[in-house]
N, C-alpha and C positions, 0 to 999 in steps of 0.2 A: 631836520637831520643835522649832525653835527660828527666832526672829527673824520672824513673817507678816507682820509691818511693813502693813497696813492694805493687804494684797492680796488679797482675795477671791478670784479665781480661781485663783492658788495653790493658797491654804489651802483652800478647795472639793479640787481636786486632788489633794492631798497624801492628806488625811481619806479621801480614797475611796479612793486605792492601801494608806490602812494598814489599812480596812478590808478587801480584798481581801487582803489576806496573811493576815488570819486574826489582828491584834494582839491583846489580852489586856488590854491599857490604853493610852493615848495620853494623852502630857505633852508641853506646851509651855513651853520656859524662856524665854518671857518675848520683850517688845517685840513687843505683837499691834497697837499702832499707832504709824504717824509715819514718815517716808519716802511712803508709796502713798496711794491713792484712795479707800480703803473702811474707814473706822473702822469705822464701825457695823455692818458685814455683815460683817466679820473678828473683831469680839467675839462677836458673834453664833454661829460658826462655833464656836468656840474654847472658846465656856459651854456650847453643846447637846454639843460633842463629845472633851470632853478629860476625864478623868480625874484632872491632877496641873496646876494652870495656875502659871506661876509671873510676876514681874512683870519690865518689863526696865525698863534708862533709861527709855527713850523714852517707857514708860506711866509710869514716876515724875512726868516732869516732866511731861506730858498731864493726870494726874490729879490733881496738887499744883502747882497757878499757882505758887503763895507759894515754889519752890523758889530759891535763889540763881543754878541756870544760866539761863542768857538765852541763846536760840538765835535766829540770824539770817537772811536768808536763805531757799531750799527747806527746810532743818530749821525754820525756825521759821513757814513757811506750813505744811506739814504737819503740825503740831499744833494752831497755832491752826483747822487742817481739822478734826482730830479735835474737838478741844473745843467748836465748832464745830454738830458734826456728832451726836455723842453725846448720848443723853439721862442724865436721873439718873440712871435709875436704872444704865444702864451705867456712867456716871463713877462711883459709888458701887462698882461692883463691881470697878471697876479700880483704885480706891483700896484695896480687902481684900487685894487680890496681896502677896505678900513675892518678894523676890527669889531664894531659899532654902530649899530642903525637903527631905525623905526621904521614899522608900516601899522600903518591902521591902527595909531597908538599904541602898539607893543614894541616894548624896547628888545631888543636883541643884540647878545656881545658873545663874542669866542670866550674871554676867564671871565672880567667882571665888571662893573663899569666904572668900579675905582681904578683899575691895570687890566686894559681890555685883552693884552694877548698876555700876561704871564697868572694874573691871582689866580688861585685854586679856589673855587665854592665848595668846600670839601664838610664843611660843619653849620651848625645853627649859627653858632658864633659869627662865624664870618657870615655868615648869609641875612643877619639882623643888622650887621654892622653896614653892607651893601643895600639894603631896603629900606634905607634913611630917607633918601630923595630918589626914591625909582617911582616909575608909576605903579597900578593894581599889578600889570603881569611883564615878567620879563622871563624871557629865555636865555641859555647860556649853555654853554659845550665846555669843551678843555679836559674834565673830570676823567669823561668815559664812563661815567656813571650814573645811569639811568635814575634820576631823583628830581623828590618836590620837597623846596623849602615853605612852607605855608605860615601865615598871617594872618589870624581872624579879627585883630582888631591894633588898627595901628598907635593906639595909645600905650599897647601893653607892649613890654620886649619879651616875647612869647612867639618861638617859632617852633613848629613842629616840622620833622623829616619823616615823606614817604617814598617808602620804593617803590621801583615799577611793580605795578602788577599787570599783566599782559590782559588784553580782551575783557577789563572791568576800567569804564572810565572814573576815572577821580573829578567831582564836581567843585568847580570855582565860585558859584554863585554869592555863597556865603561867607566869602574867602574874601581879606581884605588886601591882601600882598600872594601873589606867588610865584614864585622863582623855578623854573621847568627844565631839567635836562634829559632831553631826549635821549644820553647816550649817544654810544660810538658806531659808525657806522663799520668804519675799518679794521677797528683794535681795541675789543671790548677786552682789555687786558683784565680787570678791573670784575669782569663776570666768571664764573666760570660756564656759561653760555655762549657758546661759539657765534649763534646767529645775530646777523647785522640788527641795532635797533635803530629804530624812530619814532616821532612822537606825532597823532593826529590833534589838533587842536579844534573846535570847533567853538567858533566865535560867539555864534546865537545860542546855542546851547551853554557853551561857557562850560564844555569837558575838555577834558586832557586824556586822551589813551594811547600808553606805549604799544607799539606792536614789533614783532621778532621773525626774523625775513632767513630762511636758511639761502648757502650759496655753494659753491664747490671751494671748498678751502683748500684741496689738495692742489690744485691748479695754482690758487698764490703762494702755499707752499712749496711747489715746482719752483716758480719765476724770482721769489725771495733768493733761492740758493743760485740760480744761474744768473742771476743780477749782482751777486756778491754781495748781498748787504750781510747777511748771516743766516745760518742753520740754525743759531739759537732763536733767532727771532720768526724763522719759518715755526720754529717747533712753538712757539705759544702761539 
């Protein structure tokens, strides 16, 4: 899962569908606040229930005042929420995050692992360009856009992009590189599918399947506008 952006209902949502598949481990790449309503019940969700947490933007600059980006605006009422809103000891745990990690040979980064909290993986381009020295599979968030960059043969510079397709796994086996974003959990701005996504991966099988988690949006849309971050931003 990638991106809760400080939505609790969500991320409540999500954790419970990947429990119900039966996961093995739950990882988060990162940006658990900024955009939404709920820092503190979204870090919350994220420390009792994740396994591999990783840190995005949005928690960089939440958790490091002293950063040079200065955000304006709903981005910069939605952090100064969180900061806000967070106690120490959460800011303390949000500050441990790295953008960047490995388990079980898979690489995992919030943008990319050339600028782990700003690159966009938005094209082939850049995703051929990033798959130079990655291992077979890496994962990646930031987008909010549920996609596979694939590599069947790493001599050729030949990537192909798939979207999600829900409840049909996409098979890796023959697959020489590929690059997975499970999409947003919080702020699928980017879909016009309101519901939370994520991604099941299974190791032995060697599939990939997005699945889409509905949740009560009218509730974050509530708490967006009585938090003051904006009505514009409740309304996408």
């Amino acid at each position: 899962m990638s991106d809760p952006h400080a939505n609790a209902d969500a991320t409540a949502a999500v954790l419970a569908d990947i429990n119900r598949h039966g996961a093995d481990e739950r990882w988060c790449l990162g940006d658990i606040v900024g955009y939404g309503p709920d820092p503190s019940d979204t870090v919350e969700l994220i420390r009792g229930g994740c396994d591999l947490v990783l840190a995005g933007n949005h928690d960089l600059i939440c958790a490091h005042p002293g950063q040079s980006v200065r955000w304006t605006g709903p981005l910069g009422r939605a952090i100064s929420w969180a900061q806000d809103t967070l106690n120490a000891e959460q800011m303390s745990w949000l500050r441990s995050l790295r953008p960047i990690g490995e388990r079980h040979g898979i690489t995992a980064v919030h943008g990319s692992p050339r600028d782990p909290y700003w690159e966009f993986i938005g094209s082939r381009t850049t995703a051929l360009a990033c798959m130079r020295d990655l291992p077979a599979l890496t994962l990646f968030g930031h987008t909010h856009i549920p996609i596979a960059f694939l590599r069947r043969d790493r001599t050729r510079n030949q990537v192909r992009a798939r979207r999600r397709q829900t409840a049909k796994a996409l098979h890796l086996r023959d697959v020489a590189q590929a690059l997975l974003n499970p999409g947003a959990v919080g702020r699928p701005q980017h879909d016009s599918d309101p519901r939370a996504s994520w991604l099941l991966l299974d190791t032995q099988e060697m599939t990939a399947t997005w699945h889409l988690v509905p949740y009560d949006t009218s509730g974050v849309h509530e708490r967006l506008i009585a938090c003051g971050i904006g009505s514009d931003w409740a309304a996408r």
